[in-house]
N, C-alpha and C positions, 0 to 999 in steps of 0.2 A: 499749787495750781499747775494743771497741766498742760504747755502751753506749747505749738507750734508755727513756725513762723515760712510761709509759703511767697516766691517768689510769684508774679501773675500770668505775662506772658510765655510759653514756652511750657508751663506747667499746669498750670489750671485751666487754660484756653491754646486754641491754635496758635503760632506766634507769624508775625509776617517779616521781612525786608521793608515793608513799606512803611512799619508801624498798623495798629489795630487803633482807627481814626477815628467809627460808627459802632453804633452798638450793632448792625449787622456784620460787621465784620469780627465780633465777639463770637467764634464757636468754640463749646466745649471742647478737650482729649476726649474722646472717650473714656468713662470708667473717672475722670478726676472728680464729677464733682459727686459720685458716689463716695470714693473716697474719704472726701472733707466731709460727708454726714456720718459715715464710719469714726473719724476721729471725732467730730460732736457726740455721736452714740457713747465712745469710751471716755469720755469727760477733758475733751480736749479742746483749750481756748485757740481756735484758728485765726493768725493774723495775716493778710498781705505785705507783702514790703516789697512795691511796684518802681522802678523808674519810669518814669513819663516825659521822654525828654518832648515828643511829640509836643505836648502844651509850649515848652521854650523854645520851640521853632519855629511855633505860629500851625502847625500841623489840624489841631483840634483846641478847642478852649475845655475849660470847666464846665461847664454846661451839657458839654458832649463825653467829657470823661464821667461825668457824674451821672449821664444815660447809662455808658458803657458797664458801671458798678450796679445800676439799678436792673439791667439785664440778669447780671450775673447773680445777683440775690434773688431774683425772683426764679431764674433758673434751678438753684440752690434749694430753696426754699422747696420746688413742684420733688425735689428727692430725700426732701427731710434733714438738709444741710442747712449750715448757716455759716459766715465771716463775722467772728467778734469786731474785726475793725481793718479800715485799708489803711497804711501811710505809704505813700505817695513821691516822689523827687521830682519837681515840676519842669527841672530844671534842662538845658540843652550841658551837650558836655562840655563847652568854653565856660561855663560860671564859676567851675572852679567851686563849688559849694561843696557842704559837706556832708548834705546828706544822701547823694546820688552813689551810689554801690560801685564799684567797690569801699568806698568809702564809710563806715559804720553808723551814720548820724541817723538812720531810720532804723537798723536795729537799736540803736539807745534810748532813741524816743519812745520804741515800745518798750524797750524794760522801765523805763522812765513812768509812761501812760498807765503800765501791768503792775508800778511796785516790785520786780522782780527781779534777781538775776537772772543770763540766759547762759549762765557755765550749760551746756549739755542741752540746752535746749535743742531740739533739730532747727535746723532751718533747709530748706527747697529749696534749686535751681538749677537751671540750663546752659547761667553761664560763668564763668570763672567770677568774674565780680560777684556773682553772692556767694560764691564759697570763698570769696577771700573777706567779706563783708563779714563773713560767718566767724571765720577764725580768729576775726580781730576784736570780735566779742568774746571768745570761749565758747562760743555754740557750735553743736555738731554738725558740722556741713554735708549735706546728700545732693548728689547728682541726679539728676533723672535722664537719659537718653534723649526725649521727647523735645521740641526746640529746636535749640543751640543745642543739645547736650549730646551727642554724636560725635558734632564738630570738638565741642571743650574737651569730652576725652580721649580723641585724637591725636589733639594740639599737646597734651602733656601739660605738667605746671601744676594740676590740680593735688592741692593740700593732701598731706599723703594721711592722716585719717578722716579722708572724705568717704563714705556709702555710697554705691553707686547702685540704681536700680533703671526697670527698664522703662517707669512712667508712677506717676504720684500713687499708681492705683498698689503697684508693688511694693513700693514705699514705706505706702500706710499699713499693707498687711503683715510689714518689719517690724514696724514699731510699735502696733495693736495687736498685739500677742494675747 
């Protein structure tokens, strides 16, 4: 199985300071969610692995995240894309949980969900925590520019076989050969 695992904000959509709280405040990168129907054309399982700390702050509920996903499929959908599956961290950053990134408990879940290892798999993001999420699985960590990711490869720190491109859209045409 061919399977890649995409961070959501900052990568797939605009990301904000404020948090992305309404499905109007859900806009595409441009070019991403071509992209993600590119890796569906080449046989490739697309997962999300979102933090939401928004839901743990009282920001937005379930209700309004599960708008915010139902945008983004049906966005997806109008380009011949699809998302095999989102996993989610509900969580604010004082819980101390384990599956909020950098922390690995949502990459696990999905090799878990997929029967899979992810030695190699890619994984996307904009910011240090999914590339350290990444490595702490053995998956290939890529940076995308777009977001945080200006600022993350700035700051330094990023895992030194991390891929750096300049948005999901370049990414995908690395690894879709």
């Amino acid at each position: 199985m061919k399977l890649i695992i995409l961070d959501r904000d900052g990568v797939i959509n605009r990301d904000s300071a404020e948090y992305i709280k309404t499905p109007a405040e859900w806009k595409p990168i441009p070019g991403s969610l071509e992209a993600i129907a590119r890796l569906n054309q080449d046989g490739y399982r697309v997962v999300i692995a979102t933090n939401q700390s928004g839901i743990g702050r009282g920001l937005f509920d379930m209700a309004t995240l599960n708008a915010i996903h139902d945008k983004m499929h049906k966005a997806l959908a109008q380009v011949g894309g699809r998302v095999d599956a989102v996993f989610y961290c509900p969580h604010a950053q004082h819980a101390d949980c384990a599956c909020r990134k950098p922390r690995p408990g949502l990459l696990k879940d999905i090799a878990h969900r997929f029967n899979t290892g992810l030695t190699g798999v890619p994984v996307v993001g904009d910011s240090l925590r999914d590339l350290q999420a990444a490595v702490e699985v053995g998956a290939q960590p890529i940076l995308v520019l777009t977001g945080k990711g200006k600022r993350t490869a700035a700051a330094g720190g990023v895992p030194a076989n991390t891929r750096v491109h300049a948005d999901l859209a370049e990414a995908v045409k690395s690894i879709v050969r």
